[in-house]
NUTORKE-781927 format. One record per residue (C-alpha): x, y, z; residue in three letters; residue number from 1. Coordinates in Angstrom, 1 decimal, padded with zeros to 4 digits, always signed. Last residue first. Layout:
N
[site [X, Y, Z], 'Ala', NUM] ...
//
This chain:
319
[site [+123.2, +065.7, +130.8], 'Unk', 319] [site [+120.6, +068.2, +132.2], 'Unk', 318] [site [+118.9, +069.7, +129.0], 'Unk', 317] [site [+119.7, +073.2, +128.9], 'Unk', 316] [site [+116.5, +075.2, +129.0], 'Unk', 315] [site [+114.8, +077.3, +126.1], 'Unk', 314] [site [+112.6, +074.0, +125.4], 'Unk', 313] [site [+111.8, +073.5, +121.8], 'Unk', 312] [site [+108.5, +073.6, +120.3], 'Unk', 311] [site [+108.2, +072.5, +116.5], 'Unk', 310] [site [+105.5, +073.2, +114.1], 'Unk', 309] [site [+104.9, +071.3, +111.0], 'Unk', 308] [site [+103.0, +073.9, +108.1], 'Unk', 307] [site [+099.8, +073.7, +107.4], 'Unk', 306] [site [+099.4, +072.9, +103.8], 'Unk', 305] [site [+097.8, +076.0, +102.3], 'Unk', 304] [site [+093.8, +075.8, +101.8], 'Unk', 303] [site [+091.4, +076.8, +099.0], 'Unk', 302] [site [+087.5, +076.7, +099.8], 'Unk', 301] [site [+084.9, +076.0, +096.9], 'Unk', 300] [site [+081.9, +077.0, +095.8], 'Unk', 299] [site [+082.5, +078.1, +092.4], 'Unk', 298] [site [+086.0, +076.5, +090.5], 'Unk', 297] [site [+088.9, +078.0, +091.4], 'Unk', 296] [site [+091.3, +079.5, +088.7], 'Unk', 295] [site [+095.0, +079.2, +088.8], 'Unk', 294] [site [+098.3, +081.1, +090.3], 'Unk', 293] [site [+097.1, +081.1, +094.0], 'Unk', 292] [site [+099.7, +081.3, +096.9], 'Unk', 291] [site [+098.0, +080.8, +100.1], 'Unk', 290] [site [+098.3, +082.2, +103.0], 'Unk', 289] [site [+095.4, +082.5, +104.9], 'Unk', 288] [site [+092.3, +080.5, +103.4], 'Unk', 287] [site [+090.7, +081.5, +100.1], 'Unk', 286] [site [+087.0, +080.8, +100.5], 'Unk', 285] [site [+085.1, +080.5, +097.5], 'Unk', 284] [site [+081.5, +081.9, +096.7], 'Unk', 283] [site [+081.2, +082.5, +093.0], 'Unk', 282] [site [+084.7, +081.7, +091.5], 'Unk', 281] [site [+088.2, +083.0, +091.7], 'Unk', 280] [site [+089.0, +083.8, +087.9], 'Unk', 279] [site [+093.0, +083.5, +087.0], 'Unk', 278] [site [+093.6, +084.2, +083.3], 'Unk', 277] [site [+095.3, +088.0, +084.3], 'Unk', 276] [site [+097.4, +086.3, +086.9], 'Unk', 275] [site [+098.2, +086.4, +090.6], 'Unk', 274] [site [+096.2, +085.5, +094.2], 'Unk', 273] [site [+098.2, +085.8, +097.3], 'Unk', 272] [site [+096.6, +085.2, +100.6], 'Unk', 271] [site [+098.5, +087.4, +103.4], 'Unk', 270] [site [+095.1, +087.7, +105.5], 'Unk', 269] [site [+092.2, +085.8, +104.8], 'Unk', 268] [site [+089.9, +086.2, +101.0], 'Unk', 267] [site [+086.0, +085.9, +100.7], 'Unk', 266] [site [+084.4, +085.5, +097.4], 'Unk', 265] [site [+080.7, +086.6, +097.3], 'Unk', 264] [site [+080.9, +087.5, +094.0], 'Unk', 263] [site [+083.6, +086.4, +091.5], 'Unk', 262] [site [+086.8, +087.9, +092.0], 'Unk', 261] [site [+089.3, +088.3, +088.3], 'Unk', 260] [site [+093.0, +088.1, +088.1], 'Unk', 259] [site [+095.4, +090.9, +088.0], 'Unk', 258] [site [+097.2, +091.2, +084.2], 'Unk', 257] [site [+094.6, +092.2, +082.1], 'Unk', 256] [site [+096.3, +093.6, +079.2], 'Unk', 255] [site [+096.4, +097.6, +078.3], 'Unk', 254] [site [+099.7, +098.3, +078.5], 'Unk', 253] [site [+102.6, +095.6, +076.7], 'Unk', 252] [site [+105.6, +095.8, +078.7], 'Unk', 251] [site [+109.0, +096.8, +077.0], 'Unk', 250] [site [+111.3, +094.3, +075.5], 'Unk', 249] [site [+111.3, +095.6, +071.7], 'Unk', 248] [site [+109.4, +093.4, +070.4], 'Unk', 247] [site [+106.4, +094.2, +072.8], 'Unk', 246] [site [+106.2, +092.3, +076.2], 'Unk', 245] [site [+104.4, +090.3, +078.5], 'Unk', 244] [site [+104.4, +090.9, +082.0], 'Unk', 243] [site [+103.8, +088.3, +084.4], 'Unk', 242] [site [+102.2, +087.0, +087.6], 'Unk', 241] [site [+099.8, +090.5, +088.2], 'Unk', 240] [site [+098.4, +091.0, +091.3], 'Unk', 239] [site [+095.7, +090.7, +094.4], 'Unk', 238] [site [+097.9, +090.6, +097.3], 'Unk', 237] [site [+096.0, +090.4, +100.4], 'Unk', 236] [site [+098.1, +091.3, +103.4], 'Unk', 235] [site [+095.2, +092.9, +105.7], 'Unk', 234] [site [+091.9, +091.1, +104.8], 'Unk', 233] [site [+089.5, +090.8, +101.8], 'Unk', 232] [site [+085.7, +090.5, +101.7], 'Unk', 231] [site [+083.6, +090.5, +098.2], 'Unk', 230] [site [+079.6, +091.1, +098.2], 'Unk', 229] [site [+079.8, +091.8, +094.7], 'Unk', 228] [site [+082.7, +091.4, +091.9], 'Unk', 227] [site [+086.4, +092.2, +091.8], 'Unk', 226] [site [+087.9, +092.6, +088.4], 'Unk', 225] [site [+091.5, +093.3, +089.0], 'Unk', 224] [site [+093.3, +095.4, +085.9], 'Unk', 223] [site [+094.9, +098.1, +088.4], 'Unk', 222] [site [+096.3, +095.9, +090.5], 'Unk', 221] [site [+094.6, +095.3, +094.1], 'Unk', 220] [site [+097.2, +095.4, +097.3], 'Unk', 219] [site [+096.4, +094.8, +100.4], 'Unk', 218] [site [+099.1, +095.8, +103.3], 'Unk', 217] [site [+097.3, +096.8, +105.8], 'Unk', 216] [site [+093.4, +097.3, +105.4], 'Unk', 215] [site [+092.3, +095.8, +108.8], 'Unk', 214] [site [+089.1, +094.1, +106.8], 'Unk', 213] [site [+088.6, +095.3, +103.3], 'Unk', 212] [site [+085.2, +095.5, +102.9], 'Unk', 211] [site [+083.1, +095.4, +099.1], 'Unk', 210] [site [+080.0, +095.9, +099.2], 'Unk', 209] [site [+079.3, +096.6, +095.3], 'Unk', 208] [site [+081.1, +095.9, +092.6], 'Unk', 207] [site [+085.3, +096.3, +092.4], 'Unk', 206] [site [+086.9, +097.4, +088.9], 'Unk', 205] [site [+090.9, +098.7, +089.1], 'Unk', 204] [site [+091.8, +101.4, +087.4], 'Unk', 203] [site [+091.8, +103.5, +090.5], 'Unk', 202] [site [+094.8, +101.0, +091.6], 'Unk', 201] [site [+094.5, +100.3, +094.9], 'Unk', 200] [site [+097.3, +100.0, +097.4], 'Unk', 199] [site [+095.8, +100.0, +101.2], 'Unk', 198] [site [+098.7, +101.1, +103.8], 'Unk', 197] [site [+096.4, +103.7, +105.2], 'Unk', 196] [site [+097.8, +107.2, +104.9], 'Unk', 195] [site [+100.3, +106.4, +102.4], 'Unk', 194] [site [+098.1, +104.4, +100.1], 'Unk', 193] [site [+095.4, +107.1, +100.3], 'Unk', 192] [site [+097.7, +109.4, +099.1], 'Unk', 191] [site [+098.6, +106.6, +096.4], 'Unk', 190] [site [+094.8, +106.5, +095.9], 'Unk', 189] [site [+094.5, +110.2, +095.1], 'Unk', 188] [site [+097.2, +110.9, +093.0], 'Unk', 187] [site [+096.6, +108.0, +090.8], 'Unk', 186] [site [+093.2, +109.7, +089.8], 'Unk', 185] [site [+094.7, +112.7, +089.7], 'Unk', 184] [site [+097.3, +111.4, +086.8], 'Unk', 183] [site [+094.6, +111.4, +083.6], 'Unk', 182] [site [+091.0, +112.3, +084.1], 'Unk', 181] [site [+089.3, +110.7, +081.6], 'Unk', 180] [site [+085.6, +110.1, +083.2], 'Unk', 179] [site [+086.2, +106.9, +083.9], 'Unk', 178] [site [+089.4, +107.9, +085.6], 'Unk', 177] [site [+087.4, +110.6, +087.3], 'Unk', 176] [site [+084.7, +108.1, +089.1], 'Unk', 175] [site [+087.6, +105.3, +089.9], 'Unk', 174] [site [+089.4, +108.1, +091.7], 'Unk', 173] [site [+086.5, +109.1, +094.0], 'Unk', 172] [site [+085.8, +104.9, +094.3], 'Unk', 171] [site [+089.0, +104.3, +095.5], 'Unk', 170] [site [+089.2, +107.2, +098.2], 'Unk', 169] [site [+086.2, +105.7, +099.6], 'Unk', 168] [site [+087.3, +101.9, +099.6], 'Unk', 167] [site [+091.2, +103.3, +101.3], 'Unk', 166] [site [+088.8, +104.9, +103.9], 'Unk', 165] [site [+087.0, +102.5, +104.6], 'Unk', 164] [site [+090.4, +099.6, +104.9], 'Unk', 163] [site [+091.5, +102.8, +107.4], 'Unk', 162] [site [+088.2, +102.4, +109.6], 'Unk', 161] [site [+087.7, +105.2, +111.9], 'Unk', 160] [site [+084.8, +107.8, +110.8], 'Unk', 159] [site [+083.1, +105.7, +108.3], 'Unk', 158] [site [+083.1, +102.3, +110.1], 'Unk', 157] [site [+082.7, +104.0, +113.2], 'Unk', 156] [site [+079.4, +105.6, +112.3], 'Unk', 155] [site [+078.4, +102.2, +110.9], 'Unk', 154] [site [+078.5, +101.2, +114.1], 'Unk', 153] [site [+079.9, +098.8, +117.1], 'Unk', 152] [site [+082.2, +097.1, +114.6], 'Unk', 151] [site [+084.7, +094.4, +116.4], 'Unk', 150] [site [+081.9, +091.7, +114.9], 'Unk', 149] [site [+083.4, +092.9, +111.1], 'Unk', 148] [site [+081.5, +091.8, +108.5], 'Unk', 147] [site [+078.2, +093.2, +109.2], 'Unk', 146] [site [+079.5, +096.9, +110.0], 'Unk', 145] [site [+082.5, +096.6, +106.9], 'Unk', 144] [site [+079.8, +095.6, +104.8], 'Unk', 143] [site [+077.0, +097.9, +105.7], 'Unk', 142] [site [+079.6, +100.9, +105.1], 'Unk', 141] [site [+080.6, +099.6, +101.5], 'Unk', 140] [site [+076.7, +099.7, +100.9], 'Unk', 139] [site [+076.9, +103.4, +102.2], 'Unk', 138] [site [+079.6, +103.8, +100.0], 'Unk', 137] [site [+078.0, +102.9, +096.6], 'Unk', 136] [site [+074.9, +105.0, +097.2], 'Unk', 135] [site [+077.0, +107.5, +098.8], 'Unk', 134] [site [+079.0, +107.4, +094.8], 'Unk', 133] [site [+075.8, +107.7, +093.4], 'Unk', 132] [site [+074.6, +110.6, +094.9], 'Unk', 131] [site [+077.9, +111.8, +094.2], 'Unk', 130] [site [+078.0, +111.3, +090.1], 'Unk', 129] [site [+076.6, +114.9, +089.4], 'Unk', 128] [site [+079.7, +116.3, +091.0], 'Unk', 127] [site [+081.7, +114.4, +088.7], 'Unk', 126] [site [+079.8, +115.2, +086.0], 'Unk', 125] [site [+080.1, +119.1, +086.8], 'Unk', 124] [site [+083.9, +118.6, +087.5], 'Unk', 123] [site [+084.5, +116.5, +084.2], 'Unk', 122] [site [+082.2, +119.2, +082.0], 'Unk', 121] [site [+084.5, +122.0, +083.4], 'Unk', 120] [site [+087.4, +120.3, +082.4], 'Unk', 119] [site [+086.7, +119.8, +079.0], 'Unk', 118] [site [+085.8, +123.5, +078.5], 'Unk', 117] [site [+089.2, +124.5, +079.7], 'Unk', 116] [site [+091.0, +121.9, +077.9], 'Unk', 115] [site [+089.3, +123.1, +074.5], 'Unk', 114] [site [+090.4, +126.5, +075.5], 'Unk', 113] [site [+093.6, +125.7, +076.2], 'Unk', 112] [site [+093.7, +123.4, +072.9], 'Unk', 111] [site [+092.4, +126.4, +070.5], 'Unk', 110] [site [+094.8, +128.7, +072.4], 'Unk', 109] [site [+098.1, +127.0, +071.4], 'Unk', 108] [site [+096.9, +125.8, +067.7], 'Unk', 107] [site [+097.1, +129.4, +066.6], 'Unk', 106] [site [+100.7, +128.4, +064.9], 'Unk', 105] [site [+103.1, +125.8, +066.3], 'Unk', 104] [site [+102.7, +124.4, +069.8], 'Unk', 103] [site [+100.1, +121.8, +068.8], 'Unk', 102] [site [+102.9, +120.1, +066.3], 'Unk', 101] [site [+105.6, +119.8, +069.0], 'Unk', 100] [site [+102.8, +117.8, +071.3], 'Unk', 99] [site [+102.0, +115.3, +068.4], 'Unk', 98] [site [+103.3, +112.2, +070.9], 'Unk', 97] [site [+101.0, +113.3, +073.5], 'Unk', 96] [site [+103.2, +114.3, +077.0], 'Unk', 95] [site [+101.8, +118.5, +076.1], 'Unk', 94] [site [+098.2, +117.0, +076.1], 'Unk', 93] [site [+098.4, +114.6, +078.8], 'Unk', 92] [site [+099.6, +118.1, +081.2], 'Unk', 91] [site [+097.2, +119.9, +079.4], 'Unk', 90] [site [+094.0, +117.5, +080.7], 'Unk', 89] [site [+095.9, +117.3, +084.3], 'Unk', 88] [site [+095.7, +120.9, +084.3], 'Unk', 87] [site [+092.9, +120.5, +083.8], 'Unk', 86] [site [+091.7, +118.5, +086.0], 'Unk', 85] [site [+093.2, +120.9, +088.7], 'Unk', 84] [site [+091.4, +124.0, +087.5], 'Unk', 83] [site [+087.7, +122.2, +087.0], 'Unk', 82] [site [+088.3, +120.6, +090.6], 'Unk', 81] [site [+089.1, +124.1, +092.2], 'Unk', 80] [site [+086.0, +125.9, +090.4], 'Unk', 79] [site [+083.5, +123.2, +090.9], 'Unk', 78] [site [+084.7, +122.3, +094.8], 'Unk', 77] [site [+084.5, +125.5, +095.6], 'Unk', 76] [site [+080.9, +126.6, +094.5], 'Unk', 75] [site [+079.8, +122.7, +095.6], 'Unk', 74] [site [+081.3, +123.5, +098.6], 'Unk', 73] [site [+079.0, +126.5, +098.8], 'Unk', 72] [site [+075.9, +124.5, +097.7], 'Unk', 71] [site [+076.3, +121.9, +100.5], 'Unk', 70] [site [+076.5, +124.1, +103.3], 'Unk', 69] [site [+073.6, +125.8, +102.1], 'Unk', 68] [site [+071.8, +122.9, +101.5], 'Unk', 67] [site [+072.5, +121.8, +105.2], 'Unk', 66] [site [+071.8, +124.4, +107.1], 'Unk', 65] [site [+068.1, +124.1, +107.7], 'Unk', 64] [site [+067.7, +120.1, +108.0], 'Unk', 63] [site [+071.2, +120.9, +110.4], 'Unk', 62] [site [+074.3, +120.2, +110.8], 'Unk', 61] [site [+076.2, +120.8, +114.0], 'Unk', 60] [site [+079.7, +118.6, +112.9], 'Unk', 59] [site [+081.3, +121.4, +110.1], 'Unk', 58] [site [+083.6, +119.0, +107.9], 'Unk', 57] [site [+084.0, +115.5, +108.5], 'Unk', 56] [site [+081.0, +113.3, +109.9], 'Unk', 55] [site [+078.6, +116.2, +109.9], 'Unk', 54] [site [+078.5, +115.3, +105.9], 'Unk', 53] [site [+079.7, +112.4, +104.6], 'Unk', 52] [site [+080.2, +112.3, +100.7], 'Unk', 51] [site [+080.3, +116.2, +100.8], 'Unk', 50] [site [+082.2, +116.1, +103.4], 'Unk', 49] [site [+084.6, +113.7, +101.8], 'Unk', 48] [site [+084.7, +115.5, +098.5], 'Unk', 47] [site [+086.2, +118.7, +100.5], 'Unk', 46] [site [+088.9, +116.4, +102.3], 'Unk', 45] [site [+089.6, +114.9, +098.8], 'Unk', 44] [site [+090.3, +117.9, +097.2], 'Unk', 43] [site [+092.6, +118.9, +099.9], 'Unk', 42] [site [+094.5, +116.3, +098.5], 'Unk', 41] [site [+094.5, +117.3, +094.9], 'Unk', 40] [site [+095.5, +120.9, +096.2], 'Unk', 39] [site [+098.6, +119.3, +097.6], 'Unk', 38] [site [+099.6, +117.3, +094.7], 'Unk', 37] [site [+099.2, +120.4, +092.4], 'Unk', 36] [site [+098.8, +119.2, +088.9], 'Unk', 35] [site [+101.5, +119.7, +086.1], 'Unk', 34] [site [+101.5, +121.9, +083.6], 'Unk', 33] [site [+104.2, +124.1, +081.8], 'Unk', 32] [site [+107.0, +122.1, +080.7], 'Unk', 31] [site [+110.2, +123.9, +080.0], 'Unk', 30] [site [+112.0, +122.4, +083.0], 'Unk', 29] [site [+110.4, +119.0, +083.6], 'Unk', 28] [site [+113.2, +116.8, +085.0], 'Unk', 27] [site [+114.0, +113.5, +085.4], 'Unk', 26] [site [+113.7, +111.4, +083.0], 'Unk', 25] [site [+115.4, +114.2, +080.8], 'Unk', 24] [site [+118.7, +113.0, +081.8], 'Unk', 23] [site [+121.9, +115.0, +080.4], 'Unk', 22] [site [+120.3, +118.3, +080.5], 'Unk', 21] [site [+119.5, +118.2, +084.4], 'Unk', 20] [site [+122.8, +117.1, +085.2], 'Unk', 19] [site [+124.4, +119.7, +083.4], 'Unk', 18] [site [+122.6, +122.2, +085.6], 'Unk', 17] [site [+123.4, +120.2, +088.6], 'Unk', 16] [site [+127.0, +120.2, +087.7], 'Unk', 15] [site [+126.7, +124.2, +086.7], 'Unk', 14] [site [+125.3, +124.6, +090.0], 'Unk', 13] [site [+128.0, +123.3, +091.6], 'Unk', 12] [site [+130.8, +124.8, +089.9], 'Unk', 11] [site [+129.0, +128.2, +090.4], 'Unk', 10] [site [+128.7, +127.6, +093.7], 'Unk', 9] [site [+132.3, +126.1, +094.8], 'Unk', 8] [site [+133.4, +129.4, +096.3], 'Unk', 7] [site [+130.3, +130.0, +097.9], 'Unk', 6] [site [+130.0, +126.4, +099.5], 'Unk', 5] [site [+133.7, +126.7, +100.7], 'Unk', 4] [site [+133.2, +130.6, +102.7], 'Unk', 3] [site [+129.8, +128.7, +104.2], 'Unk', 2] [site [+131.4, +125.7, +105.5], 'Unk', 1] 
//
């Protein structure tokens, strides 16, 4: 197999080669930046002990050791967030339509350097941000605990919970992509998609205490509005019923196209709720199931037909 594979090499590689050329889709050779999916999710396990701390991380913290701890990742976390943002920065840069133009000239260095200095202010607002982003979690927390009768603690909720996890990882992202961050946001809550089967778009607005109940399979687009005090559970699809498009057949960006969750709204498992104009009032109950493709009215509960079921003996009848 060997002898054959070096006598076909060149032909190979010359296939691939040509491959490469014909399809630019697919291929970035010539482009220099792209962020490191790997450091982006080591990221995250940083940014979760400083979220958490003694619950991931070093576990015998103390009122003594703590700001230390604390001020070293913030050392590490400032340098290697600052590098990875921007090379997300120069990544959008060299994708922007006027991308041949910054090339020419002295234009080159004036960008890195503007990149550079944009980056740094995203990691230290960022990192400003976390007290605020506990504040946000630890109300998350509560919800999952007073939701969920299975919870013995809020210490499990954080430590064990998958639908927590997907929230946490949610709210990181949310925090850059409001702060510009292009691509690491998705990177993060498609790693947390993997690891939890929970699809949330960091685009995506949800208030506070929100709980996602056995996690599996929800999904929340990224234009979903999602209000206060808001329970979903595994299977919830929270998505888009259409795409309009431009004259030339391509999907218009920027529309709301996943409907809107009032406060106080809880969802069952394997509901489906689709559309940009759909708003799911204050306090409504969607029940298991159902397919919802129009607004409900405050205060209401929305039910599926239940189904006829039939039982059928296994045994053959005696004739």
């Amino acid at each position: 197999m060997n002898e054959l594979l070096d006598e076909s090499l060149d032909r190979i590689t010359d296939g691939i080669c040509a491959s490469y050329r014909s399809d630019a889709r697919t291929q970035r050779v010539g482009h220099a930046f792209l962020p490191s999916r790997e450091r982006i999710v080591e990221l995250l396990e940083r940014i979760r002990q400083l979220l958490f701390p003694g619950f991931f991380g070093p576990k015998a913290m103390t009122d003594q050791s703590i700001r230390y701890h604390v001020g070293n990742l913030l050392v590490q976390l400032g340098e290697d967030l600052a590098e990875q943002v921007y090379n997300c920065l120069c990544y959008a840069a060299e994708e922007a339509p006027s991308r041949n133009e910054s090339r020419l000239g002295g234009g080159e260095k004036d960008q890195d350097a503007s990149c550079r200095a944009r980056a740094a202010r995203i990691a230290k607002d960022f990192l400003d941000a976390v007290p605020e982003l506990r504040e946000a979690l630890a109300l998350d927390a509560q919800a999952a605990y007073d939701g969920d009768p299975a919870a013995k603690s809020i210490d499990e909720v954080i430590y064990c919970y998958p639908g927590f996890h997907a929230v946490a990882v949610y709210r990181v992202a949310h925090q850059l992509h409001c702060l510009g961050v292009p691509l690491m946001p998705r990177i993060m809550t498609e790693h947390a998609h993997s690891v939890t089967g929970t699809d949330i778009h960091p685009g995506a607005q949800i208030g506070k205490s929100f709980f996602i109940d056995h996690a599996t399979g929800v999904v929340i687009g990224e234009t979903t509005r999602i209000g206060d005090n808001v329970k979903v559970y595994q299977g919830v699809t929270l998505g888009a019923m259409s795409f309009p498009k431009d004259e030339r057949g391509r999907v218009i960006k920027g529309l709301q196209r996943h409907p809107t969750i009032e406060d106080n709204v809880t969802i069952y498992a394997n509901a489906t709720i689709l559309g940009g104009q759909t708003v799911i009032g204050r306090g409504v109950t969607v029940g298991g199931n159902s397919f919802v493709t129009q607004s409900i009215t405050a205060d209401s509960t929305v039910v599926s037909e239940t189904p006829q079921l039939r039982v059928r003996s296994k045994r053959k009848r005696s004739s």
